[in-house]
Each structure stands twice: as structure tokens, then as C-alpha cells.
C-alpha positions in Angstrom: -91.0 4.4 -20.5 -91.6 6.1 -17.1 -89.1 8.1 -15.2 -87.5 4.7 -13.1 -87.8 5.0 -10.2 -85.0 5.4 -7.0 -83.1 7.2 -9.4 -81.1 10.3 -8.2 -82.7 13.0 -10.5 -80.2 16.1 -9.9 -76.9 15.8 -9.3 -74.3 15.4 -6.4 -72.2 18.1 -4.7 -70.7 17.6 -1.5 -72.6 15.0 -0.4 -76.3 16.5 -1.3 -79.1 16.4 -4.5 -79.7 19.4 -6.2 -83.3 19.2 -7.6 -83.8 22.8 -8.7 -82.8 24.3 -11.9 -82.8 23.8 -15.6 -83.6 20.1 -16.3 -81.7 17.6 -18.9 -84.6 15.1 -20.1 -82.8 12.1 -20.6 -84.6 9.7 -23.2 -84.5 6.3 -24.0 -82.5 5.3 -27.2 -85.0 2.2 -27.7 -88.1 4.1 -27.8 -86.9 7.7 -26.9 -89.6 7.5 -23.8 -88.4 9.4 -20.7 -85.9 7.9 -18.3 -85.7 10.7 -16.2 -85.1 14.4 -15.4 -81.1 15.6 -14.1 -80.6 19.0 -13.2 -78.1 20.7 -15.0 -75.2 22.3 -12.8 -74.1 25.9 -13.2 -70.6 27.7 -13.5 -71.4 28.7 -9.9 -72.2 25.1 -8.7 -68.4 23.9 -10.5 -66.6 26.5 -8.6 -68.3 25.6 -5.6 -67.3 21.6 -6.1 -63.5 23.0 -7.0 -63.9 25.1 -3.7 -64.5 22.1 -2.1 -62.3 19.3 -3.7 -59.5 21.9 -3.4 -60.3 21.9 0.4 -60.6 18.3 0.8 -57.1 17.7 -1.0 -55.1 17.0 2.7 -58.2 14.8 3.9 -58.1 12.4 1.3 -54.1 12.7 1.1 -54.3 11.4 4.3 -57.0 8.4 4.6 -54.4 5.4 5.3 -54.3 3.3 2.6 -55.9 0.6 4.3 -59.2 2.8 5.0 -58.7 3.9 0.7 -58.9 0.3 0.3 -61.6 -0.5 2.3 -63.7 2.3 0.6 -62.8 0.8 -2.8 -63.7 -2.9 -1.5 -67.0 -1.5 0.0 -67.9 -0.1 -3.5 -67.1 -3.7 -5.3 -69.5 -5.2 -2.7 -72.0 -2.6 -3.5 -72.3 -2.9 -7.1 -71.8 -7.0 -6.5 -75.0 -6.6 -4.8 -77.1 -4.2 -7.0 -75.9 -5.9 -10.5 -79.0 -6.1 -11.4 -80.5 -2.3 -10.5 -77.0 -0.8 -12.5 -77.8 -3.1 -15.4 -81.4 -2.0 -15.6 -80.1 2.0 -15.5 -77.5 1.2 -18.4 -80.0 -0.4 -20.1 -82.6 2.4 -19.7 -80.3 5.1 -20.6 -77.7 4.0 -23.2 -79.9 1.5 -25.0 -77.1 -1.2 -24.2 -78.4 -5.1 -24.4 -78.9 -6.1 -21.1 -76.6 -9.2 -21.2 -73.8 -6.6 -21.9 -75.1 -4.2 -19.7 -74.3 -6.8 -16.8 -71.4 -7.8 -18.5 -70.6 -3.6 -17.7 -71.3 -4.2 -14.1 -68.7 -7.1 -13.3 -65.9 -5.4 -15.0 -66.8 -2.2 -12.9 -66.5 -4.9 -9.8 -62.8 -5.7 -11.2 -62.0 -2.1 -11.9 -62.8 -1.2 -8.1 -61.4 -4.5 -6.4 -57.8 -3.8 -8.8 -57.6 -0.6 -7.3 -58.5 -1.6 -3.7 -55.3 -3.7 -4.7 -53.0 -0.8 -6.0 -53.5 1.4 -3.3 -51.7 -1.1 -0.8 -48.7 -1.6 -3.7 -48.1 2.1 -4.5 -44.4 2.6 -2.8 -41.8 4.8 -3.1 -38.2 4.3 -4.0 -35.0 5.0 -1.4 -31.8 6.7 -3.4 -28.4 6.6 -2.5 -26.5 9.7 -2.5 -23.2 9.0 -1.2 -21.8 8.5 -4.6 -19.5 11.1 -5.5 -16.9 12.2 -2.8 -18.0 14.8 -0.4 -21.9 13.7 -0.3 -20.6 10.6 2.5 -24.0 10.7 4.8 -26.2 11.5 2.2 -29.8 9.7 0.9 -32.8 10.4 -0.4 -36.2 8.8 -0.7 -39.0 9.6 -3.6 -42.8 9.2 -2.5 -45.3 9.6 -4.6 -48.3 12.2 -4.2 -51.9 12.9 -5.1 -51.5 15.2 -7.8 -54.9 16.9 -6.6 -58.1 18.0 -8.0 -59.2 15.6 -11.2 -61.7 17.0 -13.6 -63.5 13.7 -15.4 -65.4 13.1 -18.5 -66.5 10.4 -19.7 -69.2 9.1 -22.8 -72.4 7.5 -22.8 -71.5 4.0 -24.0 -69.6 2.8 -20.9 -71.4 5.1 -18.4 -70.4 2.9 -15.2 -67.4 1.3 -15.7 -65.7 4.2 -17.9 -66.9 6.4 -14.9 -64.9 3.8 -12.3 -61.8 4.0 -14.5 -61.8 7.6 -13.7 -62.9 7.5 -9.9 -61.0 4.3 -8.6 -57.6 5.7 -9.4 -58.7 8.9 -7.8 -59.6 7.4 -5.1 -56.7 5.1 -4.6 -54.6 7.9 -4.9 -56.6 10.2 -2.8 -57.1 12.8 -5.1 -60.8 15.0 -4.8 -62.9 14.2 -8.1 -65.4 16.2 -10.0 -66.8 14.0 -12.7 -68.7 15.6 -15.8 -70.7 12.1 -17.2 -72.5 12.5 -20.9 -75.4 13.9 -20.8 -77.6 10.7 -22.4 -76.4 8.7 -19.7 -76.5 10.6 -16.1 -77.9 8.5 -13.7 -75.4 5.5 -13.5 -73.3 8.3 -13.0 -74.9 9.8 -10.4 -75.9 6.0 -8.7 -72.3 5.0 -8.9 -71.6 8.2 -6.3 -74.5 7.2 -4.0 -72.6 4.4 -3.4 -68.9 6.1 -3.1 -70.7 8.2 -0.1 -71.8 5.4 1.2 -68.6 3.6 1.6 -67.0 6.6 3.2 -65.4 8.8 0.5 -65.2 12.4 2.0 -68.1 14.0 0.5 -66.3 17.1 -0.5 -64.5 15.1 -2.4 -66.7 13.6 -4.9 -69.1 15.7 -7.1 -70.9 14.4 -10.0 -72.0 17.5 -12.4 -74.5 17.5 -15.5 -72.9 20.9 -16.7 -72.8 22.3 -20.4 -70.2 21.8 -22.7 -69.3 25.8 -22.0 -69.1 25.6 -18.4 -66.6 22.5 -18.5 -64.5 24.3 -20.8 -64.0 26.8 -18.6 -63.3 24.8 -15.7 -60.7 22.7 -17.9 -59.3 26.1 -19.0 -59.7 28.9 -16.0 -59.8 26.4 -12.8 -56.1 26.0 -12.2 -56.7 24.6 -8.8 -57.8 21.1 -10.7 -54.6 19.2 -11.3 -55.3 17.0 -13.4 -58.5 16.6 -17.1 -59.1 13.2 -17.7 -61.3 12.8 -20.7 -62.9 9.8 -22.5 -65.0 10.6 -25.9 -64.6 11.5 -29.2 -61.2 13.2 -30.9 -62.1 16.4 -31.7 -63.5 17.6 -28.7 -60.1 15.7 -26.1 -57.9 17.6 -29.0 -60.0 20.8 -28.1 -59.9 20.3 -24.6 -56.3 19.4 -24.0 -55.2 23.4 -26.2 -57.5 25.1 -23.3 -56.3 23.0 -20.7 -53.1 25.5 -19.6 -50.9 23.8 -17.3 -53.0 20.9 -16.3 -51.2 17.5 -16.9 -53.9 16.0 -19.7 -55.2 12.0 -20.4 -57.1 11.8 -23.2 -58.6 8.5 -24.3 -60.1 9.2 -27.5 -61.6 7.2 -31.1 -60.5 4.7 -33.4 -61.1 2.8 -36.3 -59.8 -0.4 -35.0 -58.4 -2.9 -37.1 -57.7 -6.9 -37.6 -55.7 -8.8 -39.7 -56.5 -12.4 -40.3 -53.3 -14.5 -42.0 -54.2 -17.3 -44.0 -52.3 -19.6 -41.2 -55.0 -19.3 -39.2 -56.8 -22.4 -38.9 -60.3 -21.9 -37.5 -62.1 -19.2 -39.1 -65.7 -20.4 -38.4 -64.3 -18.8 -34.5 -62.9 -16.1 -36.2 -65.9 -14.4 -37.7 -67.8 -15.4 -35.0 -65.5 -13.5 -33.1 -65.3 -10.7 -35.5 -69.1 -10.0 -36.0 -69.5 -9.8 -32.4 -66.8 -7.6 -32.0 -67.9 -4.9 -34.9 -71.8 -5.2 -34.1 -72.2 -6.0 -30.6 -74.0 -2.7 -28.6 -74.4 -1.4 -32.2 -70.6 -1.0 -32.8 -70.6 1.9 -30.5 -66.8 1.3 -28.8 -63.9 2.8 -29.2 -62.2 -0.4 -30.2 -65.4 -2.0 -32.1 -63.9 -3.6 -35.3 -64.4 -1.5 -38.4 -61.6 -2.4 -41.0 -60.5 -5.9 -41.3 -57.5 -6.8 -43.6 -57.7 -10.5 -44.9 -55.3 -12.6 -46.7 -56.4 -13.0 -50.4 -56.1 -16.8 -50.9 -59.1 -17.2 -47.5 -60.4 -14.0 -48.1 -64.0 -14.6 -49.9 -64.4 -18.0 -47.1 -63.8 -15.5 -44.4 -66.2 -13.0 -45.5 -69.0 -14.8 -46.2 -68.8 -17.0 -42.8 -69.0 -13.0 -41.1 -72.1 -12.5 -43.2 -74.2 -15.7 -41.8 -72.4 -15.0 -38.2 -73.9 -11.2 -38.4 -77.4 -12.1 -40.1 -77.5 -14.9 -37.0 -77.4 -11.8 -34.4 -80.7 -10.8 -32.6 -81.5 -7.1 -32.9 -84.1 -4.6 -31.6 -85.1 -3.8 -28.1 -81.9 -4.1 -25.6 -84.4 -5.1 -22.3 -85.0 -8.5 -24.7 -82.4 -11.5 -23.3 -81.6 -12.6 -26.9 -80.8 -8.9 -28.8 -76.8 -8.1 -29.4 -77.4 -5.5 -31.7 -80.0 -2.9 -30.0 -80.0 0.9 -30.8 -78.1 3.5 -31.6 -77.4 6.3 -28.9 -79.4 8.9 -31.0 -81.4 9.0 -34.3 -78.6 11.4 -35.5 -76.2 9.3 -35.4 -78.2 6.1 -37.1 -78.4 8.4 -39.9 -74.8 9.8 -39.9 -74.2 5.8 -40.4 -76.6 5.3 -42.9 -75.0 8.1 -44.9 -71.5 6.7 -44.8 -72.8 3.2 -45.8 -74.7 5.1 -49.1 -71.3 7.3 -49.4 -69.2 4.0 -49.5 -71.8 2.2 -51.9 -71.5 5.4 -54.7 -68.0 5.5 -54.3 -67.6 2.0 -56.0 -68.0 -0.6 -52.4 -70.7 -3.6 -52.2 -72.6 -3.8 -49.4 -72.3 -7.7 -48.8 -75.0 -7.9 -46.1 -77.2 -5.6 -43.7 -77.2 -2.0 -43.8 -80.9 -1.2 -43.1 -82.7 0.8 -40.8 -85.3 -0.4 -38.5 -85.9 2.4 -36.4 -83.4 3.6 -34.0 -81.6 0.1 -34.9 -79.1 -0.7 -38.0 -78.6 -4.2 -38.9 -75.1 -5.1 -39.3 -73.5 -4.1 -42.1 -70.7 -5.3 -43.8 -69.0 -3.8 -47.0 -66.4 -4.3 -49.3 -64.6 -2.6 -52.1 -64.0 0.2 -49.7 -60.9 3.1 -50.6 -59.0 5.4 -48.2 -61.2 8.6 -48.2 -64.2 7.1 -47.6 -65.5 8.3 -44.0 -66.1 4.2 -43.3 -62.6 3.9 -43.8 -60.9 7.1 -42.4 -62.8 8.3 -39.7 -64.4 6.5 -36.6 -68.1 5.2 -37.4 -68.9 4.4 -33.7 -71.7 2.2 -35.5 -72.6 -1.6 -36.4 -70.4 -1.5 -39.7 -67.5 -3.0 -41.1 -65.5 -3.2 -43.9 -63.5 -6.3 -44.9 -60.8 -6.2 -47.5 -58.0 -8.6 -49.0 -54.8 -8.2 -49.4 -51.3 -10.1 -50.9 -48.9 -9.5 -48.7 -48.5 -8.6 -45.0 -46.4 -6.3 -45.1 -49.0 -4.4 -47.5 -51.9 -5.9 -44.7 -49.6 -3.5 -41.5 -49.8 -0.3 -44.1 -53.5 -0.7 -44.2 -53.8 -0.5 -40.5 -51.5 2.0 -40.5 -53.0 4.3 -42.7 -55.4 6.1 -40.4 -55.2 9.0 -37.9 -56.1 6.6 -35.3 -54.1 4.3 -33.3 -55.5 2.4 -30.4 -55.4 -0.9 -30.3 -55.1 -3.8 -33.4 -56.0 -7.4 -33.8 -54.0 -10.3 -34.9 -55.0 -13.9 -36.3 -52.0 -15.5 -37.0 -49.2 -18.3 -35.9 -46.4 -16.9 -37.2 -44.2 -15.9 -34.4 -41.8 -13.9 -37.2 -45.3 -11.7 -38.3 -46.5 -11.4 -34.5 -42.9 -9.5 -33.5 -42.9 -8.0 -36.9 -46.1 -6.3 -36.2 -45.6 -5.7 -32.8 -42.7 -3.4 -33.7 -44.4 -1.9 -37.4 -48.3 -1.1 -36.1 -48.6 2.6 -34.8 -51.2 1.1 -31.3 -51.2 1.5 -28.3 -51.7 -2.2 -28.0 -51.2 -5.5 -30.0 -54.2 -8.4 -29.6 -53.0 -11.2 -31.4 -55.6 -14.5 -31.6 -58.2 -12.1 -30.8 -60.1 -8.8 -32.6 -59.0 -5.3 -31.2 -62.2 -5.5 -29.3 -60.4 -7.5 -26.2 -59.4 -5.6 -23.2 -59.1 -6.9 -19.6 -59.7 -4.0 -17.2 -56.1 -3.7 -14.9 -54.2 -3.0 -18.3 -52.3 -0.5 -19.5 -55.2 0.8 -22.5 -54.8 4.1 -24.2 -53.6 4.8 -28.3 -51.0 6.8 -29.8 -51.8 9.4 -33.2 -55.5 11.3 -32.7 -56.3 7.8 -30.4 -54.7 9.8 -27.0 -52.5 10.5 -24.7 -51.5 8.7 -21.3 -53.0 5.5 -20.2 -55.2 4.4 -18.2 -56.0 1.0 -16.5 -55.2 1.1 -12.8 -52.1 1.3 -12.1 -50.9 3.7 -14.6 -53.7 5.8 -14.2 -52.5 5.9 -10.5 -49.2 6.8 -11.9 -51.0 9.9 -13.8 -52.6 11.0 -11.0 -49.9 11.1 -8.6 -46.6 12.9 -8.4 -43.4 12.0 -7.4 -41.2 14.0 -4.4 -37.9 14.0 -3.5 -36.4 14.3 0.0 -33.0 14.3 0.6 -31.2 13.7 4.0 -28.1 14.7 5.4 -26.5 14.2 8.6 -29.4 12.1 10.2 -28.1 8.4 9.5 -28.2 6.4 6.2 -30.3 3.3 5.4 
């Protein structure tokens, strides 16, 4: 694969490419050819973004909200129009099927238009004070603020729209943003700012830095002058981030090892394996809320498994440029066989691997196991792969401990009619968020999304990630008339 080109090969600081440096090749997960060459930033180039988003902090305080909303409308029209040059970046860097990868690109439209929408509804509130005796003449109002500087970092597998959930609040709220994107995917990233410039975003305001794992450390940790670390990726490393973080207020959007229960009320489950295979093999599994555990009630059980095996042996695999593939490869060759180990680990611990499992390549076909026990990695830890792991059980009761046996807690799925067992399980499972008729792999971009245990903390979606990256203020009058 040659370098594509048009494609912004440093990275952005106030408004400019840096070429020169150390270079990041970034290679394709399909055939590991090159996609391109980023410069990686240096400590010196992050304090000189912070230098300048600290600076820019009035400026963007100030753009009216009608010109924040214009910018944010501009970008929407922007990416409405170049669909198809974002798709062929996602496709080229994070090996995503190219039907998804445009999927990406109208839910980065949404993301943008909803928070051209927010920044018109983000009020204030007007207090009375008069109360208590003696305070006759007083009120007070409370306006929200942009809390400042916002550090973002965001993975590979979403590297547009993950990136807008970061950078539409920001802007919305007019808060200065220095984004950190994974290194595999860069350029989306870095074509995503090209097009905030463009639609008038100060450019001290926006920089978009490549930089070692070291040097954003220390910016989370020594930089007090950025406000505000919002980080999407793995676990460990938001965990890690959030101790070094000092005073900074902290959203972390982290794993999971998302989980569905399927009743035996429910009456078509020809839709609901078809709905499940897709939603623990599509991209290769490799989402937060991809489906890897699935709890199913013993009397439908073996129907149930058996109709996901022909839906996931149905799904096209291999190169993620082809129209037809669903399952294309995984980000690295490390991690296919990190998956690979956990589906042999799983298989000498006692499980049957009921269909796929194999390697071809960079690609794993899906698999799907059962038999599997708490302490197995397929079971206890996130496998950010195409892998599942379908079990029965008796009662439902014993179905909500299974999903809440794991660190995790992001989002769950629900198949049943019960209206008792929805509320039941609304109230019992440890998630940030409920899907019931659906897998845990739903989410509609303006809502609240974030998970509770290792899974995070905060939310984002628009609004409330405007919410994070504001503050409110309190001014109290006296003697000048009330309202």
C-alpha cells in the first residue's frame, strides 16, 4: 500500500505541519504496507501547544455562541462532503471494513451537528436570595464556564468519531484542545483538524500531537495549566493516567466485557443471533461494548447457540477495502495472537470451541465458545477481539450475577418482555447503561455513554461532556434591583 496521498504527514500546532523529526510509520493492519509517515511531537512541541491553548483560553471563551455553532455546522458539512476520503483514511489505517468505516463518518456528522445544537441550549440558572430575613434585595445567577485547556486521548478503533466526541464539546464550550490520537491511526486525526481550521476554530486553539507515551504523561501530570484529561482506551493505562493526573478534573472512558442476556420470552431469535454475531464480530470485535459474554436461558439455550454459529460462519472476512467483508483484521499481529492464546487457554481449561477460532493472517474468524469459567481471560478480562462466549443459565436472577461478576461495567444487553425483569435489572446490573431488545453494542451518539467499576468515570455524549468541560460561577447581587 503506498503512502495515500493528500494526507497531512506531521502533525498540527497552531495552525501549521511540522514535517521534521522523528517519524511514526504507520502500517496497514490488512497487509501491514505503509500508509504513511507522522512526525512525532516533542516535550518541547506540547509545552508550546499548552503555551498556546492556555493563551487562547479568553478567545474562544468569547466566540458568541452563534459563531461556536457555525464552526461546528461548518465541520458537519465538511465531513458530509468528504465521506468518502475519511472512510478511505479509516480504512487504510485501522483496517476497519469500509461499510463501517462510512457508517464512522455519519455518526461523526451527528456528533458535530448535536453539539452545534448544545452550544445554543447551554444556560445558566437565576437564584433567589431574598429568603431569609435580612438578605431583602438580594439574587444571584450561576453561568457556566469553559473549564480551559483539554488534554485528549483517544484509540485507534474509532479514530474519527471518538476524536469528535472529544473536540465538539471542546469546542461548544470553548475550551482550547490538544488532542493525543493512537499512534496506528494518526491521520483521521490529523484530517479531522484540517477541517476545524478551516471552519474558523482559533488555531491556537487546536493542536493535534503524535507524542510518546512519556511525554503525555507528563503533560497529564506536570502541565497544570490543562484543566481538564479526557481519555478513551484501555483500563490500565486511564487508571494510570487519572493517579498522575494531580488536580485535573479526569473522564476516563475505558474497557469492557460487555454482556447480554437473552430470556426465553423472547420470541424471535433467528433476529437475535443475527443481532448478536454482528455485534461480537463486526470490525473484529474490537469495541469497547462488542459482545463477549452472553447469558442464555437453559430451556432456548442450545437453539440460540447454534443459530449464532450459522449467523457468524455466514459473515464475510478478509480484506476491509472489499464491500462484502464484516470481519477484517485485527489492529496488530500481537494482538491476533494474544486472542488466539485466550481461545487455546479457554479450550485447556475444559470450554468447546463451537465454531471459528482460526487464523488467517492478520484476520480471526469468529469464534464462539462455551463451557467457559470465571478466571478464564475470555471471561474476566476485555478480549477487544472477534470472540464470544455463550452460556446457559436457570434462573435470572443467577443470569444478573453473571453479568455482574466482572471488573467491568459499561453497558449490558437485554432480550426480554418481562417488564418485572427489565426494572429488576435496571436497578441490580452494575452499567453505566441498560439496552434492552438490543446487544450492549447499541449506542446513539447524543447519549449519556460511560461505565461504572474499571469501565470509567464521567460521561460523555454531548451534553454531559459539555457539562465536564465547563464550570459553574456564582454571582450574587445586592442593591442593584431584583428579577
Amino acid at each position: 500500500m503506498k503512502m495515500r496521498p493528500g494526507s497531512p504527514t506531521g502533525f498540527l500546532l497552531c495552525g501549521k505541519e511540522w514535517t521534521e523529526g522523528e517519524t511514526l510509520e504507520v502500517r496497514s493492519p490488512w497487509d501491514q504496507g505503509l500508509v504513511g509517515r507522522a512526525t512525532i511531537a516533542t516535550r518541547a512541541d506540547a509545552r508550546q501547544a499548552v503555551n498556546h491553548a492556555a493563551a487562547s483560553l479568553r478567545r474562544t471563551r468569547s466566540l458568541p455562541r452563534w459563531k461556536r455553532r457555525e464552526i461546528l455546522e461548518d465541520i458537519a458539512a465538511a465531513l458530509i462532503e468528504q465521506k468518502e476520503r475519511f472512510a478511505q483514511l479509516i480504512v487504510a489505517e485501522a483496517g476497519k471494513p469500509v461499510r463501517m468505516a462510512r457508517a464512522e463518518v455519519d455518526r461523526s456528522v451527528l456528533t458535530f451537528k448535536t453539539a452545534a445544537e448544545e452550544t445554543i441550549r447551554l444556560g445558566g440558572d437565576s437564584i433567589p436570595l431574598d429568603i431569609t430575613e435580612g438578605n431583602e434585595g438580594r439574587w444571584g445567577l450561576v453561568h457556566r464556564f469553559a473549564m480551559g485547556p483539554v488534554l485528549a486521548i483517544t484509540p485507534f478503533n474509532f479514530p474519527l468519531n471518538l476524536v469528535a466526541h472529544k473536540v465538539a464539546p471542546a469546542i461548544a464550550s470553548g475550551c482550547p484542545v490538544i488532542l493525543k490520537p493512537a499512534p496506528q491511526t494518526p491521520f483521521t486525526a490529523l484530517a479531522l483538524g484540517e477541517l476545524i481550521l478551516k471552519a474558523g476554530w482559533p488555531q491556537e486553539a487546536l493542536a493535534i500531537l503524535p507524542l510518546s507515551n512519556a511525554d503525555t504523561c507528563w503533560l497529564a501530570e506536570k502541565e497544570d495549566r490543562v484543566k481538564l484529561l479526557s481519555f478513551t482506551g484501555s483500563a490500565k493505562v486511564g487508571w494510570e493516567l487519572k493517579v498522575h493526573s494531580s488536580r485535573k478534573r479526569v473522564l476516563l472512558e475505558l474497557g469492557g466485557n460487555a454482556a447480554l442476556i437473552v430470556h426465553n420470552d423472547w420470541l424471535d431469535l433467528d433476529e437475535a443471533a443475527v443481532r448478536t454475531a454482528h455485534a461480537a464480530f463486526s470490525f473484529a470485535g474490537q469495541s469497547c461494548i462488542s459482545v463477549q459474554r452472553v447469558f442464555v436461558a437453559h430451556s432456548i439455550f442450545q437453539t440460540f447457540l447454534w443459530k449464532v454459529v450459522e449467523c457468524a460462519a455466514k459473515m464475510a472476512t478478509g480484506d476491509p477495502a472489499d464491500e462484502a467483508t464484516e470481519v477484517g483484521p485485527m489492529i496488530r499481529p500481537e494482538e491476533a495472537d494474544r486472542v488466539g492464546e485466550w481461545i487455546k487457554e479457554a479450550v485447556a481449561g475444559g470450554a468447546k470451541l463451537v465454531g471459528g477460532g482460526e487464523r488467517k493472517g492478520p484476520v480471526i474468524t469468529p469464534a464462539i465458545l462455551t463451557g467457559t469459567k470465571p478466571g478464564m481471560h475470555l471471561r474476566d478480562e476485555e478480549a477487544f477481539g472477534p470472540v464470544v462466549a455463550i452460556e446457559p443459565y436457570d434462573d435470572f436472577e443467577d443470569a444478573l450475577a453473571e453479568v455482574n461478576h466482572s471488573k467491568y461495567g459499561l453497558q449490558a444487553g437485554l432480550m426480554t418482555r418481562d417488564a418485572g425483569r427489565i426494572l429488576t435489572a435496571f436497578r441490580e446490573l452494575e452499567v453505566g447503561a441498560l439496552i434492552v431488545g438490543d446487544t450492549p453494542s447499541w449506542r446513539l451518539d447524543p447519549m449519556p455513554y460511560g461505565g461504572v467499576k474499571d469501565s470509567g468515570l464521567g460521561r460523555e455524549g454531548i451534553r454531559w461532556a459539555i457539562e465536564e468541560m465547563t464550570e459553574p460561577r456564582m454571582l450574587v447581587m445586592s442593591g442593584v434591583g431584583q428579577v
